[in-house]
LOFI-918014 format. One record per residue: x, y, z of N, C-alpha, C in turn. Coordinates in pm, whole numbers, plus 50000, padded with zeros to 5 digits. Atoms other than C-alpha are relative to their C-alpha. Example, Ala and Ser with C-alpha at 12.3 -4.5 7.8 and 13.67 -1.06 7.14 Angstrom:
2
500894988150000512304955050780500905012050000;499184988149994513674989450714499235010950073;
//
This chain:
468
500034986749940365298736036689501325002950072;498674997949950368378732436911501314999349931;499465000150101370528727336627500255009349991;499844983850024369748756236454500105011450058;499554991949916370158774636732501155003350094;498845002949970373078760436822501245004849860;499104993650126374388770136438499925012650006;499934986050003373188804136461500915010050104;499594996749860374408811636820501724999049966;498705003449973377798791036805500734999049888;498885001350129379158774636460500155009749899;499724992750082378808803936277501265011350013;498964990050008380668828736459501224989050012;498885010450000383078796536541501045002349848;499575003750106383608793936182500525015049929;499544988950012383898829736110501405004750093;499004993949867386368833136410501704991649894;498785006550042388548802636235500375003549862;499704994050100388218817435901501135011949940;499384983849963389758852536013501244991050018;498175004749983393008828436172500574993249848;499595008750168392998807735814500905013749917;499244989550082393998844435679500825004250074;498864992249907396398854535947501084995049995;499385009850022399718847435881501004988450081;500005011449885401698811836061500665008350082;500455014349995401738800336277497995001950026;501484996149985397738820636358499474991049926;500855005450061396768799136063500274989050005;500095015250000397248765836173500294997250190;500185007849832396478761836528499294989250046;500405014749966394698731836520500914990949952;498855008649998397848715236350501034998850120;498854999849860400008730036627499554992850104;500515007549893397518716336917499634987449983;500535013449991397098684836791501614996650003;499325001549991400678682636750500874996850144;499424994549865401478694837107499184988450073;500775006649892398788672337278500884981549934;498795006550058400838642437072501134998750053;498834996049907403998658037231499934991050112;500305004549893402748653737533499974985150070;500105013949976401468620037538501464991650010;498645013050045404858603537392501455007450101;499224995449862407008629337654500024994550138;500335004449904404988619537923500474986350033;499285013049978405508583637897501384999350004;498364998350021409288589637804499914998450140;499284997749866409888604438122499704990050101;500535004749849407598586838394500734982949941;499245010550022409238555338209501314996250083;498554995349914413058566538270499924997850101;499764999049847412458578038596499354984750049;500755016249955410218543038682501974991749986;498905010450030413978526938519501165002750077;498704992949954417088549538654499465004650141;500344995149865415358561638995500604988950104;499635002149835417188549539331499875001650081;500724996849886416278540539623498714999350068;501974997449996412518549939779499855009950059;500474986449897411518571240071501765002150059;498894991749932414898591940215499475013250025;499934987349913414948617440449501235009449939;498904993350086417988630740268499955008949856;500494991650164415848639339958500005008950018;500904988649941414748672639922500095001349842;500064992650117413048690539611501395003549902;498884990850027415268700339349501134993949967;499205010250012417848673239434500504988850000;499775014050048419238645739246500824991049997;498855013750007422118630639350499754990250072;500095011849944420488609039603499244989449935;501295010950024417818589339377500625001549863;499684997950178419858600038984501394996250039;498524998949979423568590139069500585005949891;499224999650098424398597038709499435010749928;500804984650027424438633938533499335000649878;500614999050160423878624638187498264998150018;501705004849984420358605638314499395015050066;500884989850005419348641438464499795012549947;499674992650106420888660138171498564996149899;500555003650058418368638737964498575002650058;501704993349947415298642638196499745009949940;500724986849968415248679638197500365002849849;500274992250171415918684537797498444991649966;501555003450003412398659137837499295009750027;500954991949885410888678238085499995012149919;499954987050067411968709437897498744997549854;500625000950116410438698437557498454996050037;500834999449964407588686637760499305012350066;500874986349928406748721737972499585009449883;500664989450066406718737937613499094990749895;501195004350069404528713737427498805006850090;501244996349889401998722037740499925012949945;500474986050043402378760337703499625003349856;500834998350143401888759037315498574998549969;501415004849988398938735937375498935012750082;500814991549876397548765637649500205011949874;499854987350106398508793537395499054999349868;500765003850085396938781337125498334997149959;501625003849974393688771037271499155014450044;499974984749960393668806937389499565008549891;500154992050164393808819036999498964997149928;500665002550120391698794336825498244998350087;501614996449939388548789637103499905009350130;500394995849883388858809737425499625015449975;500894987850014388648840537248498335004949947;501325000950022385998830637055498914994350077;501215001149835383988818337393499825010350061;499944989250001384718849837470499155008649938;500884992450079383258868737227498574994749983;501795010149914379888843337268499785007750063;501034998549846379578852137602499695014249996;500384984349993379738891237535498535001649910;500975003050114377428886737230498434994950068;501195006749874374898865637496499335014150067;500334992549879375018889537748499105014649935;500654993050052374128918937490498444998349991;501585009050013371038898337386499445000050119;501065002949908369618889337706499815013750106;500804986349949370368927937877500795011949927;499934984650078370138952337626500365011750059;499724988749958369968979837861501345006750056;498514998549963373258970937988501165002449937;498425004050146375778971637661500455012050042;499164995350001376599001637769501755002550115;498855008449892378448986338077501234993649976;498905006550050380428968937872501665008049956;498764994150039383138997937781500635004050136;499604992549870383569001438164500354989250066;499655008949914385038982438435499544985849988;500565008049983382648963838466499564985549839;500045004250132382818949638076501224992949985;498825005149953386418943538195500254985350086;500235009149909385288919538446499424987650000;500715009950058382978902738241500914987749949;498905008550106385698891337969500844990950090;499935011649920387688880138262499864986650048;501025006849949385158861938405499774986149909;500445013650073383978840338094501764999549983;499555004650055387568839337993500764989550118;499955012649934388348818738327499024991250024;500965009649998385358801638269499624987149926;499605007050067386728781837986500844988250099;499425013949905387288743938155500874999349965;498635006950077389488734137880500855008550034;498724990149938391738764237937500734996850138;499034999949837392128756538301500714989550017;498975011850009392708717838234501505005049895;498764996250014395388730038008501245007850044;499134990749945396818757838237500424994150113;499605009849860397048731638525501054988449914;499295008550087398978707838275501415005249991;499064994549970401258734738211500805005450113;499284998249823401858743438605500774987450043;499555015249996402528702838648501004994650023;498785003850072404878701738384501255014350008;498654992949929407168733338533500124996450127;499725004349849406648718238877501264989549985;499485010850011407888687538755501675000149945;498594993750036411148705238558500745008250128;499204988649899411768725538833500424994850120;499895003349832411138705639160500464983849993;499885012349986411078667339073499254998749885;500845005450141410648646938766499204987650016;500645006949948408538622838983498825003349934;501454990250004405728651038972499404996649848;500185000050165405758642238554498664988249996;500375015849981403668610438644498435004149982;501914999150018400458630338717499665005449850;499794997150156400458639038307499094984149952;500245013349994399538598938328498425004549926;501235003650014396178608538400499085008949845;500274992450165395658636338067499774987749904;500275012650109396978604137871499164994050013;501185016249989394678579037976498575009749952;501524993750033391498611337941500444996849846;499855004650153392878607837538498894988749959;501105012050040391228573837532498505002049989;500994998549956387808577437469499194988750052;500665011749865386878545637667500635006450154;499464990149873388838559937927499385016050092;500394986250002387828595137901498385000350043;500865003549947384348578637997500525004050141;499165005449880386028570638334499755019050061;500194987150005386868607438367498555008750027;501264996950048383128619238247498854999050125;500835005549905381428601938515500875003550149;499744995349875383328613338825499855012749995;500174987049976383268648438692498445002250019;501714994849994378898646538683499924997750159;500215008249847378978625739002501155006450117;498454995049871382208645839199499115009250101;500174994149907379758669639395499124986750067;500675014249898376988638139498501254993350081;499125009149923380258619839610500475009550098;499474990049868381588651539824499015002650086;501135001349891378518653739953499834987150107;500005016649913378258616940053501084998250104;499325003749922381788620740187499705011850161;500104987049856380678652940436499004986750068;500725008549993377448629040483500884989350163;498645009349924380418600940621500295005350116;498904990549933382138628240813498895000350126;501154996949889379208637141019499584987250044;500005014649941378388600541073500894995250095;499365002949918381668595741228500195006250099;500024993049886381558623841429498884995450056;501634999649939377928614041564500404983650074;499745012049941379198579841639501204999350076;498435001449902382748588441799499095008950139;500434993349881380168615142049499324988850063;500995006649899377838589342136500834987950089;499065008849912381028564642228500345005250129;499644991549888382068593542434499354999650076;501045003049901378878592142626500204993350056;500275017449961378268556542652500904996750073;498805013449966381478536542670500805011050113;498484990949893383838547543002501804995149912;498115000350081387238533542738499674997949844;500304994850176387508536542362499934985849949;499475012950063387778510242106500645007749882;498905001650077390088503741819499145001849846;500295006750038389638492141517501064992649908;499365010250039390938466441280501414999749963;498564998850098394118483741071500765003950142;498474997149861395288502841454498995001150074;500894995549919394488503741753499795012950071;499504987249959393508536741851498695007950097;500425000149898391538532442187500955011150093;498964986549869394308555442370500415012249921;499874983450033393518587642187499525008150096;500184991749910394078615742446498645012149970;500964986150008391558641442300498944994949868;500865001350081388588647042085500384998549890;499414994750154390658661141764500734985349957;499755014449969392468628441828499504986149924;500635009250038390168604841815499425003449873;500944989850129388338624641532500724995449885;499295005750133391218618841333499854984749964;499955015749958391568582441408499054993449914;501115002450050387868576741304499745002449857;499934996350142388058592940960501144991949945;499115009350135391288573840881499744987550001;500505018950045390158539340973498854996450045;501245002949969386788541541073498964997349829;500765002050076385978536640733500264985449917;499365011450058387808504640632499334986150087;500315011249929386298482940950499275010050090;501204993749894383618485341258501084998450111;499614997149873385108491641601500324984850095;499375012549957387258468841776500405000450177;500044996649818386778462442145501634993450077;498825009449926389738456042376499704989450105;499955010749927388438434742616498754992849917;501005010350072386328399142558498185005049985;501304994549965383328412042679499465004749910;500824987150088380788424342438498115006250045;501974996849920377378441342634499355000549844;501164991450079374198451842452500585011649909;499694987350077375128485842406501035003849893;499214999850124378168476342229499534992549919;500265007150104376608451142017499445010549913;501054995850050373988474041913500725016349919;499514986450034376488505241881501024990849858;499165004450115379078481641635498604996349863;501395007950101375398465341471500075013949904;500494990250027374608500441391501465008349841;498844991650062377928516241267500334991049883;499535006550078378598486741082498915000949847;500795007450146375628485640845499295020549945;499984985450044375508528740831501705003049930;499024992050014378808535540781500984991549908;499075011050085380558502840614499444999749905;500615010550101377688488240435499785012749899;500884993650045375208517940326500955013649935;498954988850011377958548440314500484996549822;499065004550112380218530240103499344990849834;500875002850123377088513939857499485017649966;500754981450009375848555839831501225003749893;498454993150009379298561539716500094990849808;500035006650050379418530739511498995003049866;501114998950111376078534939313499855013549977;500064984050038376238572039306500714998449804;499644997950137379138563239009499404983849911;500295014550089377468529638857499505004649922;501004998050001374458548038830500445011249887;499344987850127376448580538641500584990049810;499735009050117378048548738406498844997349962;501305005250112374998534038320499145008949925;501254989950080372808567538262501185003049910;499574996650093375838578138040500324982749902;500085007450122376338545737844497964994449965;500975003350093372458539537791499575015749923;499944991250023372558578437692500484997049883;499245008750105374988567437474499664992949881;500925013850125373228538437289499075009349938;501194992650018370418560537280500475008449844;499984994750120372128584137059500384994249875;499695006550091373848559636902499074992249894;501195006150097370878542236772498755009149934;500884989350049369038573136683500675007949909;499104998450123372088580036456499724990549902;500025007450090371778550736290499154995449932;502145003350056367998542736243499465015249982;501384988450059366538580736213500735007549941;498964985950073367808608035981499335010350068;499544992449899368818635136200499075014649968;501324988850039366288662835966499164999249966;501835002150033363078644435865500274989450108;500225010449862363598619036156498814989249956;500785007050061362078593935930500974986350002;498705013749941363658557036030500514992349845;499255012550106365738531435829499254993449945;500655014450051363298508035784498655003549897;500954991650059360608532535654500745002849802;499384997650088363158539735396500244990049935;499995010850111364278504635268498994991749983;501635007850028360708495835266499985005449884;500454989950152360448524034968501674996649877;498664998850111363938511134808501055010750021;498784988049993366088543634962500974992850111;498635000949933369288536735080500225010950091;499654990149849369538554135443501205005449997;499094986650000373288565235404500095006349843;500084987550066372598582735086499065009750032;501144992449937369628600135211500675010350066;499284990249879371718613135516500945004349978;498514994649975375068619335395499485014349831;500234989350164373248632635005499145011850032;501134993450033369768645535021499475008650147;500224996249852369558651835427501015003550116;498804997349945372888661735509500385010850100;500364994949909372918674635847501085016049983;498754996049999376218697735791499595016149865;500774995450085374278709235465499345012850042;501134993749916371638725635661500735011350057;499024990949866374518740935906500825013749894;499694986650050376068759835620498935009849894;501444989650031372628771235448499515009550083;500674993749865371868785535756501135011450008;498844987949998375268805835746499945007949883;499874992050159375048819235388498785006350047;501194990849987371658833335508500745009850092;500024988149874373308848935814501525008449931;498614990950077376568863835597499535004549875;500224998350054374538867435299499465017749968;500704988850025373348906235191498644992649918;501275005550034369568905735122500045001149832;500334993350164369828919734729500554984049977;499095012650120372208883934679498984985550061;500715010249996369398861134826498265000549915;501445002850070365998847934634499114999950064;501275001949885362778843734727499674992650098;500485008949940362758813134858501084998450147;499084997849887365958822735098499645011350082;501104988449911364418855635174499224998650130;501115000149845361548840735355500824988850110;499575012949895363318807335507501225015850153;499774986549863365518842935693499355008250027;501004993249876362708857935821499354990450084;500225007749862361798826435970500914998450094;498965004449948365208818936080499975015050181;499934989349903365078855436253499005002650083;500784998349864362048852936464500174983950045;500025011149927363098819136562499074984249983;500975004450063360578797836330500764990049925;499745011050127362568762536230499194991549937;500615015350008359848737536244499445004849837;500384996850100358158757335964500514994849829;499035003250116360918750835680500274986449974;499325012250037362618719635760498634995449991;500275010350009361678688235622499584986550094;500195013049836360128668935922499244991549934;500445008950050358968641035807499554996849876;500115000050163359058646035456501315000249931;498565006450126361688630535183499635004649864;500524997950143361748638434823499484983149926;499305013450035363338602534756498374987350037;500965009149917360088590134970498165002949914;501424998750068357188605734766499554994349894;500365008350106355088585434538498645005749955;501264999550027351598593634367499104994250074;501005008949962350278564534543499985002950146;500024998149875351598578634885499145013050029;500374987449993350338617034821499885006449889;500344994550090348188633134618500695009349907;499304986050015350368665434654501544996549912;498765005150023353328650034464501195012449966;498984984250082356198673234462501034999749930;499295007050110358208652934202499335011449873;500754993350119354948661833957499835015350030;499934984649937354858695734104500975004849896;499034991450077358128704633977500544993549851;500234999550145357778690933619499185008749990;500944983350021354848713433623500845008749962;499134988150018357018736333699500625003249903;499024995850083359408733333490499254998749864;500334997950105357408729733177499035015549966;500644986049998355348761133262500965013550013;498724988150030358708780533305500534999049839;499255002450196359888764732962498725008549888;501394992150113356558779632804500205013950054;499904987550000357208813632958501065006949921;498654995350022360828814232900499805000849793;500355000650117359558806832525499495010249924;500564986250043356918836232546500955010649981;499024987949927359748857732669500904999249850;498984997150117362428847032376498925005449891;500254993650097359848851232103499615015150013;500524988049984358288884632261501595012350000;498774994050027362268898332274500504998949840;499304998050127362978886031924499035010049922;500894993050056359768903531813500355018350005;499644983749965361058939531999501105002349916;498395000650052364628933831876499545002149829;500494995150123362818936031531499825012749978;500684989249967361038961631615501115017450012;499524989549972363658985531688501364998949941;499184996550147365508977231414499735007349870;500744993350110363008986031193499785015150040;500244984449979363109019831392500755004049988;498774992650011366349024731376500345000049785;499055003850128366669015731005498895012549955;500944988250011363209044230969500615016950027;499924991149968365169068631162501374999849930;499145000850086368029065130941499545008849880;500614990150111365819070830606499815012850044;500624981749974364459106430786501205000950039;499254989449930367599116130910500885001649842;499424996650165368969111930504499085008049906;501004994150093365779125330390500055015250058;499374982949913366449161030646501015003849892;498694996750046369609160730495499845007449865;500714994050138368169161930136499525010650006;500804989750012365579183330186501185016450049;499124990349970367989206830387501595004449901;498634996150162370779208230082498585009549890;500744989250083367739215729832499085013550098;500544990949962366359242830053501125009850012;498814992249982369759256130066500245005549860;499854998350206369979254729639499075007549942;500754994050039366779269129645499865014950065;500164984549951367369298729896501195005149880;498564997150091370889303329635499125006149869;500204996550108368609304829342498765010850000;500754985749896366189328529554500605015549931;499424992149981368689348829576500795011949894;499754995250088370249352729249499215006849885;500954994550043366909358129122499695015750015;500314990649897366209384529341501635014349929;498804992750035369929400929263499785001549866;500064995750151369389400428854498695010449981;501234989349995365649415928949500485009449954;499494984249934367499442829152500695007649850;498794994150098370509446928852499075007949877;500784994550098367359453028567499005012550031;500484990049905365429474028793500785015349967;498714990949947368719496228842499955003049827;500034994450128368999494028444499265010349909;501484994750089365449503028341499925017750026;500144989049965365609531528568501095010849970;500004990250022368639547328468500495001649839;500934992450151367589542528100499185014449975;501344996849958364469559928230500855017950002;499024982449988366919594928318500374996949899;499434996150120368469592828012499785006349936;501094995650089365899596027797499295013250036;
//
C-alpha cells in the first residue's frame, strides 16, 4: 500500500520531472552526472587543501593573525597562490552541486508540495495565484534539508576562500557523511539532537539548582577539579564556572574539613549530574544506534528472505524448486510494478485493456490489496496445491481463444466469399443493363423508322387519293 502510494504520489512525477530535463538541452540534461561529479570535486579538494594547510601552515595561536591574512602562518606566495586556485575550484564545485540540486529535485519537491496541498484543501487552490501561493513555494522550497546542507557547504567554502583556508577543514565532516558507515554516525545524532538538547537544558537547570542551594547553605564556595573557582564575585560568575567544569568533576572543597551537608550536597551532585546526566546523554545515542542498526537488519533480512510483492519467504520457495532471485528480480520485480503503475497514470483510457482498465479504477480509489499478488506466485502453483490452477486456467484459455479465433477465420473466409460472389452478380446485371439498354435503344431506332415509312405511305396513298 505505501509503495504504491509512494509511486503514485512521488516516482512518477519524479520521473516525469527527470524526463522533461533528459530533453532539455546540456548541461539541464545531465545533472546527475554534474552532481555526482561536483560532490567527487569536493571530496578530493577538500582533502587537498585541509592537507596543505595541515603541511605549509606556521606557527599556532598569534595575536598578530587576523582574517584574511597570510603572511604570518603562509610565508611563501606561491603556497597561497595555490590554496585559493583550490579553494576557488572548490567554492564552485559547491555552488554547481547547490544549483543543480535546485534543477533536478527541489523543484520537483516543490511541485509535490503544491500538488499535496491542492489535494488535501481544495477550497483553497485558489490561494495559490496570490501572495499567499508565493509563500507557500518559498516555504517548501526552504524546506528542502538537502538544499540547505548544500547551501551551508557553499557559504563554508566562500568563508574559507575569502577569510581563512583553515575554515576548509569543516568540509571534513560532508566527507566522512559520504561513507555510509559513517553517515550512520551522522543519522543518529540528527534523530537523537533534540532528546540531547533537551538533556543538555535538563543539565543546565541542575547546575543552576545546585550552585543556589550552595549559595544558601555553604558561607564560601568550592572549586572543582580542572580550576579552582571558589572566588567567583557574582552569580553570572559562578554560573559560568559551573557549566564549564561542573560537568567534568563534583565540587572541590578548600579546606580539610568535610561536614554532613557537604558530603551529602557532593553525594548528591555527583551521582545526578556526573553519573546519571552524562549516562541520559550517553544512552539517549546507543539507544538511536541500536534501534537504527536492528531497523536495519530488520530490513535487511526481509529483503533477503521475503519477496517484497507476494511476501512469500525463501524457504517456501526452494521447498517448491523456485529460485528466490529469479522470482524477485523476473516474475516479482518490485520496479516492474513501479512502472505498470505509471503507464496506467500517463496512459489515455482508449490505449488501455480490460484488464488495465479495471486494475486503474482500483488504483484511483486507492484499492492495492485487491490486485497485487499477496501471497500468490505463478512459479508456486501446483494441482496438488490448488484446485483453482491458474497454469490450467490459461491453457483453457488459450485453447478456447484458438477455437474462436478459428470460428472467426473460417466465418471471414466464408463472407469474403460471399461478397465476391456479389460482386461478381453485380457485375453480370450491370453488363446485362447495358445489353438490354443498347437493344432498347435498336429497338426504339427501328420504332421509329417504322413509324417514319408508315407516315411516308400514308402521305403517298393520300395524295394518290387527290389525283384520281
Amino acid at each position: 500500500q505505501s509503495f504504491s502510494e509512494a509511486v503514485s504520489d512521488e516516482y512518477i512525477d519524479f520521473v516525469k520531472h527527470q524526463f522533461n530535463l533528459q530533453g532539455s538541452p546540456f548541461p539541464l540534461n545531465a545533472c546527475g552526472e554534474i552532481m555526482k561529479g561536483s560532490r567527487i570535486s569536493i571530496n578530493i579538494l577538500t582533502i587537498l587543501i585541509t592537507v596543505s594547510v595541515a603541511i605549509v601552515y606556521q606557527g599556532s595561536y598569534s595575536r598578530e593573525h587576523k582574517l584574511g591574512q597570510y603572511d604570518v602562518h603562509y610565508p611563501k606566495h606561491w603556497q597561497v597562490v595555490a590554496l585559493q586556485a583550490l579553494g576557488l575550484a572548490h567554492f564552485v564545485s559547491c555552488m554547481l552541486l547547490m544549483i543543480f540540486h535546485i534543477i533536478a529535485k527541489t523543484v520537483w519537491k516543490v511541485k509535490v508540495a503544491i500538488e499535496t496541498f491542492k489535494d488535501d484543501n481544495p477550497t483553497e487552490v485558489h490561494t495559490l495565484s496570490g501572495p499567499y501561493g508565493v509563500y507557500l513555494r518559498c516555504k517548501y522550497f526552504i524546506g528542502d534539508s538537502e538544499l540547505i546542507v548544500k547551501l551551508l557547504l557553499a557559504a563554508v567554502s566562500y568563508m574559507g576562500l575569502s577569510l581563512d583556508f583553515l575554515i576548509y577543514s569543516i568540509h571534513l565532516l560532508y566527507v566522512c557523511s559520504q561513507e555510509r558507515s559513517l553517515s550512520k554516525v551522522f543519522d543518529a545524532l540528527t534523530l537523537t539532537s533534540r532528546q540531547v538538547a533537551m538533556t543538555a537544558v535538563l543539565g543546565f537547570c541542575f547546575q543552576y539548582v545546585f550552585l543556589v542551594i550552595g549559595f544558601l547553605i555553604f558561607p564560601e564556595g568550592y572549586g572543582f577539579a580542572d580550576m579552582d573557582t571558589s572566588g567567583c564575585s557574582s552569580l553570572q560568575e559562578c554560573l559560568l564556572a559551573h557549566l564549564d567544569y561542573g560537568f567534568r568533576s563534583g565540587p572541590v572543597w578548600s579546606g580539610p574539613d568535610l561536614t554532613w551537608p557537604m558530603f551529602v550536597f557532593d553525594y548528591i551532585y555527583n551521582l545526578i549530574v556526573i553519573l546519571i546526566l552524562a549516562a541520559i546523554v550517553s544512552g539517549i545515542i546507543i539507544d538511536a544506534f541500536s534501534s537504527m542498526r536492528a531497523e536495519l537488519q530488520a530490513q535487511t533480512d526481509d529483503q533477503m528472505n521475503n519477496c517484497f510483492i507476494c511476501s512469500i519467504n525463501r524457504s517456501v520457495m526452494e521447498r517448491k524448486l523456485v529460485k528466490f532471485e529469479h522470482h524477485v528480480f523476473q516474475e516479482h520485480y518490485m520496479w516492474s510494478y513501479a512502472r505498470f503503475l505509471m503507464r496506467l497514470e500517463m496512459a489515455q483510457d482508449s490505449d488501455l485493456n480490460g484488464l488495465e482498465s479495471y486494475v486503474q479504477e482500483k488504483v484511483k480509489v486507492g484499492d492495492f490489496q485487491s490486485w497485487y499478488p499477496i501471497d500468490k506466485a505463478l512459479s508456486l502453483e501446483t494441482e496438488e496445491d490448488n484446485k483453482y490452477s491458474e497454469k490450467d486456467l490459461r491453457v483453457k484459455d488459450l485453447e478456447e481463444l484458438r477455437v474462436v479465433v478459428r470460428q472467426c477465420t473460417d466465418g471471414s473466409g466464408e463472407q469474403i466469399k460471399n461478397v465476391r460472389e456479389l460482386k461478381a452478380g453485380m457485375k453480370d446485371t450491370r453488363e446485362s443493363l447495358k445489353t438490354m439498354e443498347l437493344v432498347l435503344m435498336q429497338l426504339q431506332t427501328d420504332v421509329q423508322k417504322k413509324a417514319d415509312q408508315m407516315a411516308a405511305a400514308a402521305a403517298a396513298a393520300a395524295a394518290a387519293g387527290s389525283t384520281g
